[in-house]
N, C-alpha and C positions, 0 to 999 in steps of 0.2 A: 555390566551387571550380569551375574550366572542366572538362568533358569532359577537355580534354588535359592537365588536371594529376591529374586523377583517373586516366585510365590511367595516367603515367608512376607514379603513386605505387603501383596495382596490379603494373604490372610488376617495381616494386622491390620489394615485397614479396615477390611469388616467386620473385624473384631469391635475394632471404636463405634461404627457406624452401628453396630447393633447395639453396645451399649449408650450409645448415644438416644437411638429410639426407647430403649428401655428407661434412661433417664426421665426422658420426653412424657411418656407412659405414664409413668409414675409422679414427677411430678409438673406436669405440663400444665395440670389445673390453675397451678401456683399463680403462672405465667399471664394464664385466661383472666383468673379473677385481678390482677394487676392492671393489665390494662382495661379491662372494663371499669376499675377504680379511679384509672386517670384521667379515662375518657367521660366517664360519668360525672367526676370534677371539677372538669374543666367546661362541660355545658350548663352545670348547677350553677358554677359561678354565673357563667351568662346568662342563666334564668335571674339571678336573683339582680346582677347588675340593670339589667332590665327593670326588672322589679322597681326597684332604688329608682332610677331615672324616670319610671311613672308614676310613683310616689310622691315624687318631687313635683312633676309637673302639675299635677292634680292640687296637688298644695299651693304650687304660687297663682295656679288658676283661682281655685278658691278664694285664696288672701286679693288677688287683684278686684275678686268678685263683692268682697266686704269690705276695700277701700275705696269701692267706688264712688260710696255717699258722700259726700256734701258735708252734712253733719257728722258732726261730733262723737255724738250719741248713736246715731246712724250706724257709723264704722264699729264701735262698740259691740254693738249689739252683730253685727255681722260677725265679727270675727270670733263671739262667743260661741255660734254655729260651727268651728272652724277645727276639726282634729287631727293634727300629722300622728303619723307611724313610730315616730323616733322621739326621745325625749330632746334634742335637740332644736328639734322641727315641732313641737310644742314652744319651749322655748321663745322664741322667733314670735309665736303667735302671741305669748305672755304680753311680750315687752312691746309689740305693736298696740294687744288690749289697754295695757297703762298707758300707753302714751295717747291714746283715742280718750282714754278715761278721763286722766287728766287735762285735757284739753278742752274735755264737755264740762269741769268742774269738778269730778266724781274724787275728788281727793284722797277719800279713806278707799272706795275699791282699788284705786291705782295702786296704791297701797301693797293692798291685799294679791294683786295680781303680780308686784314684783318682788313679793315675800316667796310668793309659790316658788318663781325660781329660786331666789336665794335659799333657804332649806332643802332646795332639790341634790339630794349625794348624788344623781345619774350623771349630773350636768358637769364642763369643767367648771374648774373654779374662776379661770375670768367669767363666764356668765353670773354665777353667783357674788361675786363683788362688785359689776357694774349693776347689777337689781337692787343689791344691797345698799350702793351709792344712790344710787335713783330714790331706794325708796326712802333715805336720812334726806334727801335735799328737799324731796316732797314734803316732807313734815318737819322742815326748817322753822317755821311758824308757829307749831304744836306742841312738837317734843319738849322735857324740860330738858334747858341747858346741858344737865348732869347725864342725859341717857344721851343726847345729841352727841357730844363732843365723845361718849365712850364711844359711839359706832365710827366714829372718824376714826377717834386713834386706831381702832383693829385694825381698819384699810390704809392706814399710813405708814405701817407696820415696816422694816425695813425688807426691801426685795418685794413690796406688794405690786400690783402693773396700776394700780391707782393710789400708787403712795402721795405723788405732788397734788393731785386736787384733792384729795383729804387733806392735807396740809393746807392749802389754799382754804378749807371749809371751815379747820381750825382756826384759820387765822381771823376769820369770818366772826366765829363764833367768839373770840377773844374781843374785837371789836367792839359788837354789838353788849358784849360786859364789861363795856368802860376801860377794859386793858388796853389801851394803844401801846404801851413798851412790848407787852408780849406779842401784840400783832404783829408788831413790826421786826421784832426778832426771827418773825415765822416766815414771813414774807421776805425776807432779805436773804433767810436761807434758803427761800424758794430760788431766788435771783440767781444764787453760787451755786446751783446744782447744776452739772452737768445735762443732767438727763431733759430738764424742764425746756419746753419749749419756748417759739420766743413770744406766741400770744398770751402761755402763764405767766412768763418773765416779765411783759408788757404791764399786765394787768396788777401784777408785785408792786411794780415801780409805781405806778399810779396809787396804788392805796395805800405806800408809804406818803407818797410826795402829803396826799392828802390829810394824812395820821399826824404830817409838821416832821417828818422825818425827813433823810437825804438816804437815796435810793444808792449802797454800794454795787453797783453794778460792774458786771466780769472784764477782765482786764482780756480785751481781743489779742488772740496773739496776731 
């Protein structure tokens, strides 16, 4: 390499090198506020995961703290004390309060406590249709007929995740109105469902057998 190609190429180089700081210069803030963005991101997150995880603790502290009674009513009443942070974690507390409710007698609160979820838009929708199931079987007794069997049909809906035990309720509810052809029609297509288990499938066959029917049960491959 000559002398004069050696300088030209020195001078090019700090030619870049100063345009380089000039970049820097100008816009180097860009660069600062970036990484203070990511960094400050990335420990939020772990404040808040934290967060969460003592949230949570405090919660099943508490809930272990109001299922400690004995009583019925007891537990009830504790866990009326009881508030999580998330509509989820409410939730949780609902369906522990009904099932304490129900348990001490309190029929129409339990009721009322697994209504709250079921009209809840926060929550998914399996929470609100197992509330919803809870709160038709609790008032199996109550309900008339005509409102009974329409909350079943909603949840037996096709693609529901409690479409076979709505089915099973209807069949229930066909029963107990002197329809034994239709129970047994319900029940039999409980039997052929793929999806049904084998204690719903168990429990089909039996209330045919019982109805004076003969239980078609799945051909095992």
């Amino acid at each position: 390499m000559s002398e004069t190609d050696s300088f030209i190429e020195e001078v090019t180089e700090e030619v870049r090198r100063d345009r380089l700081f000039a970049l820097f210069r100008r816009y180097g803030w860009i660069v600062l506020v970036l990484i203070v963005l990511v960094v400050g991101g990335a420990a939020w997150n772990e404040y808040r995961k934290a967060q969460d995880r003592a949230a949570a603790e405090a919660l099943g502290d508490e809930l272990v703290a109001a299922l400690a009674s004995n009583d019925a009513k007891g537990r009830a009443a504790g866990l009326g004390g009881v508030t999580a942070s998330t509509p989820g974690g409410n939730a949780m507390v609902e369906f522990l309060m009904a099932a304490a409710q129900a348990e001490a007698g309190e029929t129409a609160a339990a009721v009322v406590s697994l209504e709250s979820i079921a009209t809840n838009g926060e929550l998914p929708a399996i929470y609100r249709q197992i509330a919803s199931f809870k709160a038709l079987t609790l008032q199996a007794g109550t309900l008339p007929p005509e409102e009974l069997r329409a909350g079943f049909e909603a949840l037996a809906s096709a693609g529901m995740p409690l479409r076979l035990l709505a089915e099973e309720q209807l069949a229930l509810i066909d029963m107990a109105g002197g329809n034994a052809e239709a129970a047994i029609g319900r029940f039999q297509s409980i039997l052929k469902d793929a999806e049904a288990t084998p204690d719903l499938q168990q429990r089909a066959a039996q209330a045919i057998v019982a109805l004076g029917g003969t239980p078609d049960l799945p051909q095992q491959g």
